[in-house]
C-alpha positions in Angstrom: -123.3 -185.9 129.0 -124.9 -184.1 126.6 -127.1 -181.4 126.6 -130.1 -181.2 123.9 -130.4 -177.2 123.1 -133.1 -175.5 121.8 -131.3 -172.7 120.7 -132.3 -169.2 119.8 -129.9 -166.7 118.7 -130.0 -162.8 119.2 -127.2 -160.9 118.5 -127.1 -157.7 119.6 -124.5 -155.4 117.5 -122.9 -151.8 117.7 -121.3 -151.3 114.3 -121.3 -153.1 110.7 -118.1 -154.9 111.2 -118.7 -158.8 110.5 -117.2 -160.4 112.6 -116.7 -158.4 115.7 -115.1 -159.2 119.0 -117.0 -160.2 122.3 -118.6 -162.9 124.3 -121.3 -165.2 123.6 -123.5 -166.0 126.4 -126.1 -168.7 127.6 -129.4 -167.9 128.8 -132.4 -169.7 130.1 -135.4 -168.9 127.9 -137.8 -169.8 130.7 -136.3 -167.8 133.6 -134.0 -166.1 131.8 -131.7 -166.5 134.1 -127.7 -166.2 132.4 -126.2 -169.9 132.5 -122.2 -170.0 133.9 -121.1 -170.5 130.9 -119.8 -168.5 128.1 -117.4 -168.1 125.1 -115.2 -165.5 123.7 -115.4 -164.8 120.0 -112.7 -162.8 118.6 -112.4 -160.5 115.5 -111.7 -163.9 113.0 -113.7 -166.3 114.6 -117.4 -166.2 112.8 -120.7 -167.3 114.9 -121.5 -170.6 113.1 -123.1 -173.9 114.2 -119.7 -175.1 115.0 -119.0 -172.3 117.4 -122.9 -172.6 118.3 -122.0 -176.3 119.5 -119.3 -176.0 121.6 -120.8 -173.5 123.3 -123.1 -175.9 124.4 -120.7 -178.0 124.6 -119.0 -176.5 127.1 -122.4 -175.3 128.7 -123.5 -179.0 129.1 -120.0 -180.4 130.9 -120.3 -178.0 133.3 -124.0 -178.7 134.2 -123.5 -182.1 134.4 -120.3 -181.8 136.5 -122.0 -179.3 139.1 -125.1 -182.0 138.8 -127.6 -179.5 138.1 -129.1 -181.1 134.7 -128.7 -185.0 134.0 -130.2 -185.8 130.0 -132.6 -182.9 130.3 -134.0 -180.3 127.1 -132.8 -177.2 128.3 -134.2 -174.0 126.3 -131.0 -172.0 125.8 -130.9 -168.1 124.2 -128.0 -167.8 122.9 -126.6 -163.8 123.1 -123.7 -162.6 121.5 -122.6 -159.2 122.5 -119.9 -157.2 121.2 -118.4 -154.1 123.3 -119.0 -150.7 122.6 -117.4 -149.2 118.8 -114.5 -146.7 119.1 -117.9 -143.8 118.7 -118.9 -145.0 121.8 -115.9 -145.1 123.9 -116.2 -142.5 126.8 -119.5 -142.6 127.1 -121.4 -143.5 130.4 -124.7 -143.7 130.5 -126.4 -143.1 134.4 -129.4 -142.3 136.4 -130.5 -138.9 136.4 -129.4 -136.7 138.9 -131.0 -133.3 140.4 -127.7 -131.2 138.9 -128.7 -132.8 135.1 -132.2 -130.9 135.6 -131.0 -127.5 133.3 -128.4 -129.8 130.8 -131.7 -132.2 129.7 -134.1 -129.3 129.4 -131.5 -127.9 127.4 -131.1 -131.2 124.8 -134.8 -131.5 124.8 -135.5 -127.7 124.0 -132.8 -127.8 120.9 -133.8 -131.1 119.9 -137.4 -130.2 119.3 -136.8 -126.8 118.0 -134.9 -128.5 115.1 -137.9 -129.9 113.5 -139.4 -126.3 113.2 -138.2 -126.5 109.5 -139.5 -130.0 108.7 -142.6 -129.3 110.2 -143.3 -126.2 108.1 -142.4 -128.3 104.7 -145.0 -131.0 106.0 -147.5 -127.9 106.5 -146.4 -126.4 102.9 -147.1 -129.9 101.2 -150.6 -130.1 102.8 -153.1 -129.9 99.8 -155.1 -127.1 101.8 -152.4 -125.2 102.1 -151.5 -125.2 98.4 -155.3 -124.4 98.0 -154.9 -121.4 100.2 -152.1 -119.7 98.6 -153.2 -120.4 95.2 -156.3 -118.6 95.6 -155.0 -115.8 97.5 -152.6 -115.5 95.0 -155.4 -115.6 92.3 -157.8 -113.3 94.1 -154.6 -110.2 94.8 -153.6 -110.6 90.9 -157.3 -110.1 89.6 -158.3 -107.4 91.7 -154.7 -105.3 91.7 -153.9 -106.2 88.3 -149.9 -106.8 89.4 -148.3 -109.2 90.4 -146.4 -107.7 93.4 -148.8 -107.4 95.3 -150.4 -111.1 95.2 -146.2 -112.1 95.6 -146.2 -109.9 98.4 -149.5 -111.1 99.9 -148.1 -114.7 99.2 -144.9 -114.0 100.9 -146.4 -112.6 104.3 -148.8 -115.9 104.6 -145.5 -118.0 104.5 -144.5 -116.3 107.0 -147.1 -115.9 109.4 -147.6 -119.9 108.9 -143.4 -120.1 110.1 -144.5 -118.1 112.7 -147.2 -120.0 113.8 -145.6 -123.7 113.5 -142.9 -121.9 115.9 -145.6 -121.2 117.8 -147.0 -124.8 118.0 -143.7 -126.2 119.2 -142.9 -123.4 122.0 -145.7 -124.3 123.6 -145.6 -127.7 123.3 -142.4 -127.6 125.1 -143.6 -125.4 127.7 -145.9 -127.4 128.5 -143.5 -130.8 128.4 -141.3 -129.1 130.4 -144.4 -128.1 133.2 -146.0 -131.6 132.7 -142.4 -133.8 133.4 -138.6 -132.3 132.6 -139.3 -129.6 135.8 -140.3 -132.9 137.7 -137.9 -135.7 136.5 -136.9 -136.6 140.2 -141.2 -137.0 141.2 -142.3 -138.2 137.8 -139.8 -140.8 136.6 -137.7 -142.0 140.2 -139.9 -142.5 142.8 -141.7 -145.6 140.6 -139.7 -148.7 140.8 -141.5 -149.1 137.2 -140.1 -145.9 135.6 -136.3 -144.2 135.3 -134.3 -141.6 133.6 -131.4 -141.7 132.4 -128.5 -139.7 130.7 -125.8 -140.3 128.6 -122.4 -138.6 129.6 -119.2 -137.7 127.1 -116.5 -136.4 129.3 -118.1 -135.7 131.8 -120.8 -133.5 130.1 -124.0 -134.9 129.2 -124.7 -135.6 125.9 -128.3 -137.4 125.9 -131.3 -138.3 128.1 -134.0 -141.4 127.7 -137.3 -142.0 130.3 -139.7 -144.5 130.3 -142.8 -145.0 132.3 -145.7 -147.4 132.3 -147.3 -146.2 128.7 -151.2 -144.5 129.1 -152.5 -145.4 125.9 -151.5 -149.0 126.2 -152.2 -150.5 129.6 -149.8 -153.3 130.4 -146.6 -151.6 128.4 -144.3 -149.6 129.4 -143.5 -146.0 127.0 -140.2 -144.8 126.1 -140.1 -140.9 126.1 -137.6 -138.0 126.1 -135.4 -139.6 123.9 -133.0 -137.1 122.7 -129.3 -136.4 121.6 -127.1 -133.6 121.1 -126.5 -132.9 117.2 -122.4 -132.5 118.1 -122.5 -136.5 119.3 -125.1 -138.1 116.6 -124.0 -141.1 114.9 -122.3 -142.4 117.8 -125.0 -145.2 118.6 -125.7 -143.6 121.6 -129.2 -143.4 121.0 -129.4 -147.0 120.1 -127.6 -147.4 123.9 -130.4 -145.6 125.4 -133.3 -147.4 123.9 -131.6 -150.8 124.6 -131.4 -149.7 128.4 -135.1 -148.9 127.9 -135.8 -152.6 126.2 -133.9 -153.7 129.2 -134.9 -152.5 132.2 -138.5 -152.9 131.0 -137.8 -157.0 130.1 -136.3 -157.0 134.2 -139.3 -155.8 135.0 -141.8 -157.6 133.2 -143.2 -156.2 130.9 -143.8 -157.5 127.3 -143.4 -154.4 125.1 -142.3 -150.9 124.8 -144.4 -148.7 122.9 -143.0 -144.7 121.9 -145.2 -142.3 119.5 -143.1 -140.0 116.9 -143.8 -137.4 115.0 -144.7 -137.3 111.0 -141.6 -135.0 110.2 -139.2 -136.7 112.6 -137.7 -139.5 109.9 -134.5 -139.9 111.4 -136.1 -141.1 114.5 -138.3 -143.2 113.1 -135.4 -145.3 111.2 -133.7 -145.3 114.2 -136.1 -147.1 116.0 -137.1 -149.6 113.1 -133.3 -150.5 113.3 -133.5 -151.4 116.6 -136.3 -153.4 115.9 -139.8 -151.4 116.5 -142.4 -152.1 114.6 -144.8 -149.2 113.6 -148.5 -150.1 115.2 -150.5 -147.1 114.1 -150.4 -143.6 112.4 -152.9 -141.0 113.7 -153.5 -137.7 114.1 -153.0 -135.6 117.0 -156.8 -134.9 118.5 -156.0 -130.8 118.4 -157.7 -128.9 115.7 -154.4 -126.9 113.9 -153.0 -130.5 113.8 -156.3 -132.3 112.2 -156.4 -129.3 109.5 -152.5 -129.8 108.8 -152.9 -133.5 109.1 -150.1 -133.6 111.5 -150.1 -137.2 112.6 -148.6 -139.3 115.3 -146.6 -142.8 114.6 -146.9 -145.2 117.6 -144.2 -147.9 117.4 -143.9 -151.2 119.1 -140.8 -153.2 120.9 -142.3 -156.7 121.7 -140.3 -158.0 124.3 -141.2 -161.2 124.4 -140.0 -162.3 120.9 -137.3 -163.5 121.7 -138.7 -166.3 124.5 -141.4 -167.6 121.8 
């Protein structure tokens, strides 16, 4: 007896390679619930309509012979997922425990430190800026009548502007790691609606992901402390930890994920458009050294429900 399919396809990969090895699976779109049946594609088999349809195939014997569904429309999500690439192998990703507490503050600290430079080019690009320097420059040339000393003059407000964007991001992680990292245990894993996690290489761990109902948008939930060490980048780990985000968040209702990102931090913000966020908004940080350096916020968007529709 056959079963008429609406079918919807995700397929959720981990490297380039077309095709890849793993399992097709069946899900309900309206409970979501995984169906008993599923398929294994290997390396030179490709995900066509043909494969598609025996799946179903398959899907709809078995319903009929367990007597569950008898000539019904059954809404079926198709997911294909393919194990982890060689990058990934030995890594275990886990619930945050007490002894993590130094090793994340650690991964957060370095990570953040490392757009000191970036942020300083973003400040040095800013039209006041240039204004600034130009006309000290201008002013210390007319009145010495030499140019060392406007060079100098330039020189030391280059500095003191390194200085202070170091400044900036000192204290804003101090004051991450007073608001949350200090409290991981109390902030993110005594809310069945919020979790932390880290990734682990060898037993060491490598990279940490939170997520907590979001404040700016009711309803949602936010991914935060997304970080990984520079030695094990470009291992897909971090698009691991934001699918465990997407996922616990679907389990638990919610229909989006929203994260805010820097101006400066590019990388990041590819990552997550890969992964498929959408960038909402761009605005700027409500403190006045950020409004004068128009240092601005992007808020990205994971709809969750997308894939239901």
């Amino acid at each position: 007896m056959s079963v008429n399919a609406d079918v919807r396809t995700t397929i959720n990969r981990t490297d380039n390679c077309s095709p890849p090895t793993g399992f097709i699976f069946l899900r309900d779109v309206s409970t979501s619930a995984l169906l008993p049946e599923c398929c294994l594609l290997r390396r030179t088999s490709r995900l066509t309509h043909t494969a598609l349809h025996h799946v179903i195939g398959s899907f709809s014997q078995t319903a009929s012979e367990d007597g569950h569904i008898e000539d019904a429309t059954v809404p079926i999500l198709i997911q294909f997922r393919v194990p982890p690439t060689s990058a990934m192998a030995g890594i275990t990703i886990r619930r945050f425990e007490e002894d993590d507490k130094e090793t994340v503050k650690e991964i957060f600290t370095m990570g953040m430190s490392e757009h000191v430079p970036s942020s300083f080019m973003h400040l040095l690009k800013q039209p006041l800026t240039q204004m600034i320097l130009m006309v000290t420059f201008c002013a210390l040339l007319a009145s010495s009548k030499s140019v060392l000393l406007p060079v100098v003059g330039v020189t030391l407000l280059l500095a003191g502007a390194k200085q202070l964007v170091g400044y900036l991001f000192n204290s804003y992680i101090d004051t991450s790691l007073r608001k949350d990292l200090d409290h991981i245990q109390e902030t993110y894993l005594e809310n069945k609606d919020s979790c932390f996690w880290v990734a682990e290489s060898d037993g060491r761990v490598v990279a940490t992901v939170a997520c907590l109902p979001a404040e700016r948008e009711p309803g949602c939930m936010e991914l935060k402390r997304l970080s990984v060490r520079r030695t094990h980048r470009r291992m897909g780990i971090a698009k691991a930890l934001s699918r465990t985000v997407a996922d616990f968040s679907r389990e638990r209702g919610f229909p989006a994920v929203v994260l805010y990102t820097s101006v400066v931090q590019t990388d990041a913000q590819r990552l997550y458009e890969n992964v498929g966020y959408t960038r909402v908004r761009e605005f700027v940080i409500p403190e006045p050294i950020a409004k004068i350096t128009n240092f601005t916020l992007i808020e990205f968007k994971l709809d969750l429900l997308q894939g239901r529709k």
